[in-house]
C-alpha positions in Angstrom: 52.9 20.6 -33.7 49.3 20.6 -32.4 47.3 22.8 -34.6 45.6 25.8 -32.3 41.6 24.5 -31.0 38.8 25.9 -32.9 37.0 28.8 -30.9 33.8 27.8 -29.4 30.0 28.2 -31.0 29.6 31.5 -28.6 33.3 32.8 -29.4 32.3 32.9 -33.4 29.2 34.9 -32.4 30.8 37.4 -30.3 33.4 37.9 -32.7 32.1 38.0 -36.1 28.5 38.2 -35.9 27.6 40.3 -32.9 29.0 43.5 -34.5 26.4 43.3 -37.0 23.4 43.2 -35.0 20.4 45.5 -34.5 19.2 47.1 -31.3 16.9 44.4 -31.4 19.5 41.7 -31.6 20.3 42.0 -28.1 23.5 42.0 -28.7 22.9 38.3 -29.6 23.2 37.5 -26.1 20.0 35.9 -26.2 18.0 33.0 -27.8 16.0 35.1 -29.5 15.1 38.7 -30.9 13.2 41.2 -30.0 11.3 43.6 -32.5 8.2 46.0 -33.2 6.8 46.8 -36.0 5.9 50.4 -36.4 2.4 51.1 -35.5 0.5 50.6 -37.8 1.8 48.2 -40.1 2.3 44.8 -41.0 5.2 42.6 -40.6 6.6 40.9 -44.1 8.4 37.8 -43.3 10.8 35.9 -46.6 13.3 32.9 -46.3 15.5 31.4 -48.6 18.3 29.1 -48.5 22.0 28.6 -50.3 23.6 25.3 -50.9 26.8 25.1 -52.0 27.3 23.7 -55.8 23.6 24.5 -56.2 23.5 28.2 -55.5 26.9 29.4 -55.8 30.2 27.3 -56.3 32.9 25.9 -54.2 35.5 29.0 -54.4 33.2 31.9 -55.1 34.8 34.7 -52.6 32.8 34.2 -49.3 31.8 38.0 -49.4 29.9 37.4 -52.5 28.4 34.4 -51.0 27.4 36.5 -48.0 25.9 39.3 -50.3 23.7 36.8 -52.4 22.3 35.3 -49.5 21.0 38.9 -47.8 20.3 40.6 -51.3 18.1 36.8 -52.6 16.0 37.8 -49.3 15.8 41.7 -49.7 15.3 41.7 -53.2 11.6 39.1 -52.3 11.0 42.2 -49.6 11.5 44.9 -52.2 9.1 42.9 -54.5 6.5 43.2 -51.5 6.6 46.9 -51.3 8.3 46.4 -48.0 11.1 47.8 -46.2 13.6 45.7 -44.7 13.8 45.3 -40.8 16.3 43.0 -40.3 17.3 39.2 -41.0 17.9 36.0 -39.5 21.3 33.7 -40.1 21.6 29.8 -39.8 24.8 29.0 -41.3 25.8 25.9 -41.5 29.5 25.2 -41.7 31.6 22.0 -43.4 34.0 20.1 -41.7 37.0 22.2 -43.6 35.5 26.0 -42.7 38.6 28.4 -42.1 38.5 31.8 -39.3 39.6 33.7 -42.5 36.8 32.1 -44.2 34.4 33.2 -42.0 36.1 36.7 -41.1 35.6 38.0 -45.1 31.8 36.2 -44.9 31.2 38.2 -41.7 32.4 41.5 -43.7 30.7 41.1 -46.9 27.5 40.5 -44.3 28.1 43.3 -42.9 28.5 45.4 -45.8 25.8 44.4 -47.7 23.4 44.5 -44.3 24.5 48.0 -44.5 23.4 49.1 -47.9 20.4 46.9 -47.7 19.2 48.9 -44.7 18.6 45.2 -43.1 20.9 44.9 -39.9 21.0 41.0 -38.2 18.9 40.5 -35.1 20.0 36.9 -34.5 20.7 32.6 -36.1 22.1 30.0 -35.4 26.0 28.6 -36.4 26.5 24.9 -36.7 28.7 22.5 -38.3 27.7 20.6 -40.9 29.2 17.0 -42.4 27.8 17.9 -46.3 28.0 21.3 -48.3 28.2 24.5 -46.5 24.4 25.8 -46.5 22.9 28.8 -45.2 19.8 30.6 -44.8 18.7 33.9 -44.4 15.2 34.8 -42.9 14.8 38.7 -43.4 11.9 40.8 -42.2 10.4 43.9 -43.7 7.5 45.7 -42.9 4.6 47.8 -45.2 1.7 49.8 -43.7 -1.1 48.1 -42.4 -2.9 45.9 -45.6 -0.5 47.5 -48.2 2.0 44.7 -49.2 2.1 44.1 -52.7 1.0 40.3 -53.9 1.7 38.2 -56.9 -2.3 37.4 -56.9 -3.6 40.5 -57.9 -2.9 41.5 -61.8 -5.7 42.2 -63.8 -6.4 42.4 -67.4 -5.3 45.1 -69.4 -2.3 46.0 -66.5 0.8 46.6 -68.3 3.7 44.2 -67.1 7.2 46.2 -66.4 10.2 44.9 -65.2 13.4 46.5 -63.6 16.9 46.6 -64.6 18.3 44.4 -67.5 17.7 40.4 -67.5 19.1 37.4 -68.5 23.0 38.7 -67.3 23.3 36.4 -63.9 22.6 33.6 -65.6 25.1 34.7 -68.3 27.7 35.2 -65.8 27.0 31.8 -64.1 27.3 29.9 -68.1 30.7 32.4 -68.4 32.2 29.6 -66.5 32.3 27.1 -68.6 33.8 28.9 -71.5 31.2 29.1 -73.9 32.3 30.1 -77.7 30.1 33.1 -77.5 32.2 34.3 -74.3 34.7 35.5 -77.6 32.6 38.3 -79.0 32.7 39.7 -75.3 35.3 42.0 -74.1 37.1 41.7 -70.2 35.1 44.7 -69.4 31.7 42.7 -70.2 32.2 39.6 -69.0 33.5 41.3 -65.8 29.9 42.7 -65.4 28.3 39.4 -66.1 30.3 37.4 -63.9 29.4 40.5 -61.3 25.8 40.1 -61.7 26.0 36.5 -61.1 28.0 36.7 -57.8 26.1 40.3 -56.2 22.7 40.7 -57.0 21.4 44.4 -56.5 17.6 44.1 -54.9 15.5 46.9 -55.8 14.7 48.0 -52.3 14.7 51.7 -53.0 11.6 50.7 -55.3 9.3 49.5 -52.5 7.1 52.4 -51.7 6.7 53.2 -55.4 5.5 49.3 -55.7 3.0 50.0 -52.9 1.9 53.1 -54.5 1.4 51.9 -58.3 1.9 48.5 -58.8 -0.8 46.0 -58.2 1.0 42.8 -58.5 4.6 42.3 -58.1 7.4 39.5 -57.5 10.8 39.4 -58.3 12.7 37.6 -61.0 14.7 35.0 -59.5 13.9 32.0 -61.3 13.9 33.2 -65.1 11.4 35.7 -66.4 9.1 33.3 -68.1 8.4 30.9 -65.5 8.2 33.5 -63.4 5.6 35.4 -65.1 4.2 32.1 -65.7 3.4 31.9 -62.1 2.2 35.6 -61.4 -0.2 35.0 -64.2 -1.4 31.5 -62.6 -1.8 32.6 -59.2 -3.7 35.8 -60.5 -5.8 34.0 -63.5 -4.7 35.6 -66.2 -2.5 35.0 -68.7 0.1 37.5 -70.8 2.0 38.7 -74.0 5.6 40.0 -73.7 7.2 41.3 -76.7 10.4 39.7 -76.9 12.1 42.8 -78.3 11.2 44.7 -75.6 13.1 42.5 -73.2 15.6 44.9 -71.4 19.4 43.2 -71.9 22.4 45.1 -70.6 25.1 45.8 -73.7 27.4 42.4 -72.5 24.1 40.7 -72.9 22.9 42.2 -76.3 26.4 41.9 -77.5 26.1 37.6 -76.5 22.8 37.4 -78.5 24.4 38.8 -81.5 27.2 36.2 -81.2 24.8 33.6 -80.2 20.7 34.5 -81.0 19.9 31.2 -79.3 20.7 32.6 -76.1 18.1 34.4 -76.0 15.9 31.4 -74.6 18.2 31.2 -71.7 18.1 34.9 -70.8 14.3 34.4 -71.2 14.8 31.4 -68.5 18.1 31.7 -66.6 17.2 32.4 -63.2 19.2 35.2 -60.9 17.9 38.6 -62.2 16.6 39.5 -58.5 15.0 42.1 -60.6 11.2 43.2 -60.0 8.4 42.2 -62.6 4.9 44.0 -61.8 1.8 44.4 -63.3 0.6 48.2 -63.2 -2.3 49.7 -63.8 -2.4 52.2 -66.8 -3.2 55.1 -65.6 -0.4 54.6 -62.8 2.4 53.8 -65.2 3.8 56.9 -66.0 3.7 57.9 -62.1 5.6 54.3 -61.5 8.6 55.4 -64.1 8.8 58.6 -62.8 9.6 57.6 -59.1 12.0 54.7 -61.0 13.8 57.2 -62.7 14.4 59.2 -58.9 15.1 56.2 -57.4 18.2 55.7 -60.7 16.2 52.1 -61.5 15.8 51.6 -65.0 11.7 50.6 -65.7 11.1 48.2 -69.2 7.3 47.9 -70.0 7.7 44.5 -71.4 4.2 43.1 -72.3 0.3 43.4 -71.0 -1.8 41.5 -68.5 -4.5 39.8 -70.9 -7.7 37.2 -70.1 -7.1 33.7 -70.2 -5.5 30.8 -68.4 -2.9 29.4 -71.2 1.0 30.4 -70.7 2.1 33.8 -71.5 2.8 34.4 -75.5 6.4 35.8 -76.0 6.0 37.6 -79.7 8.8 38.4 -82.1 8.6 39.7 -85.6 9.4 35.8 -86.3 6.1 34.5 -84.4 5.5 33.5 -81.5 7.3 31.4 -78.5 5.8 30.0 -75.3 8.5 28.0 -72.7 7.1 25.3 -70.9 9.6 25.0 -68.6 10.4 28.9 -67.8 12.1 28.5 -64.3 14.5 27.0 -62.4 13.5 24.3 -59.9 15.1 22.1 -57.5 12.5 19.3 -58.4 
């Protein structure tokens, strides 16, 4: 028996990506979109792309796939002290894609675009002969001159980061069985695999980041390369105390099973939580609108002269990582 045809580039649309757009989608009956800023401010414009086998794997539920790709790009706005407007899709599908592939993508898109705030206003479909790849393009916006850089700490601003670190890339090593997996109970590793698959951007945060913070970027290629480059691209340099490192308990609870791993929590990329330098005087105003937002607030370290890379102390010494991030290259 003949198996059915596939449905056409412009059938796809209308039927799992059109119900997702934005007003200014236009319904995406067009070749393009159609938007405003507010008056009176500026438009923030991020982009990142997903590879199969490099930034998720071959299995991982296509909701979760669809969820990463949105929350990678929301969390970069959040980090800008912006407010999400909407995103772009090009998806790129293999040879093998399934409707009921694509129908539980379209959902967890939807879904997420609906707690991000960050509705779809157009893309592009096309079949691919490699890995399935995607790329999200998301816009937010911030009033006029406000957006938040990573160019701008100064010394003697105290560096703060959100949430707990180190658990994505936890939940990514969680699949190849590591011995310290044991000490973990189904509960914990549950939440590390979670964090892995569904990062949670810290959009709620944005107009406290445009209010208090004076640098800001968020943490998705390990916390020390990461603050590596804030501090480069600012010209300064850093301490963190080590101990001060927020972990969540299925983190804390590898570290005592394993203490090495605390290098590759210091590394692992896939927090998609904000690191920002703060003025002083503005900390205590930052936590407080943290706290109402139900975002956790770490003061890790300080903002000090000096060009070298930053110091992470312990009550053992001191450690600096030369190669703190990920990278493709």
């Amino acid at each position: 028996m003949a198996s059915a045809p596939r449905p056409s580039e412009d059938a796809l649309i209308a039927r799992f990506f059109a119900p997702l757009a934005a007003a200014g989608g236009l319904g995406l009956k067009d070749d393009a979109a159609c938007i405003s800023p507010r008056p009176g401010h500026d438009l923030v414009v991020t982009t990142d792309a997903l590879v199969e086998t490099v930034h998720f794997l071959p299995g991982d539920p296509p909701d979760s796939v669809a969820r990463k790709a949105l929350g990678v790009n929301v969390s970069d706005l959040a980090a800008k002290g912006a407010e999400p407007v909407g995103f772009l899709l090009a998806l790129a599908l293999p040879e093998d894609w399934t409707e009921s592939w694509l129908a539980a993508f379209a959902a967890g898109l939807g879904e997420a675009a609906g707690d991000f705030g960050c509705p779809l206003l157009g893309g592009d479909t096309v079949k691919a002969k490699g890995a399935l790849t995607l790329s999200v393009t998301a816009l937010g916006e911030v009033p006029a001159g406000r957006m938040v850089p990573r160019t701008a700490a100064k010394a003697g601003d105290i560096l703060c980061v959100t949430g707990t670190i180190g658990d994505g890339a936890l939940g990514l090593d969680l699949r190849g069985d590591p011995a310290w997996a044991a000490a973990l109970d189904a509960g914990e590793r549950d939440f590390l695999a979670a964090r892995y698959l569904h990062p949670q951007p810290r959009h709620r945060l944005a107009a406290a980041l445009r209010e208090n913070a004076r640098a800001s970027m968020d943490v998705s290629d390990g916390l020390a390369g990461d603050l590596a480059k804030m501090m480069r691209a600012s010209g300064v340099s850093a301490t963190v105390d080590l101990d001060r490192v927020p972990l969540s308990p299925a983190a804390a609870r590898a570290v005592r099973a394993e203490p090495g791993l605390i290098d590759r929590i210091v590394t692992g990329g896939d927090d998609y939580e904000i690191l920002c330098a703060v003025p002083e005087k503005k900390l205590d105003r930052l936590r407080l609108e943290a706290e109402g937002c139900g975002i956790a607030l770490s003061v890790i370290g300080q903002v000090v002269p000096g060009h070298g890379a930053p110091v992470f102390r312990t009550a053992a010494g001191e450690r600096r990582y030369d190669v703190g991030s990920f990278s493709h290259f």
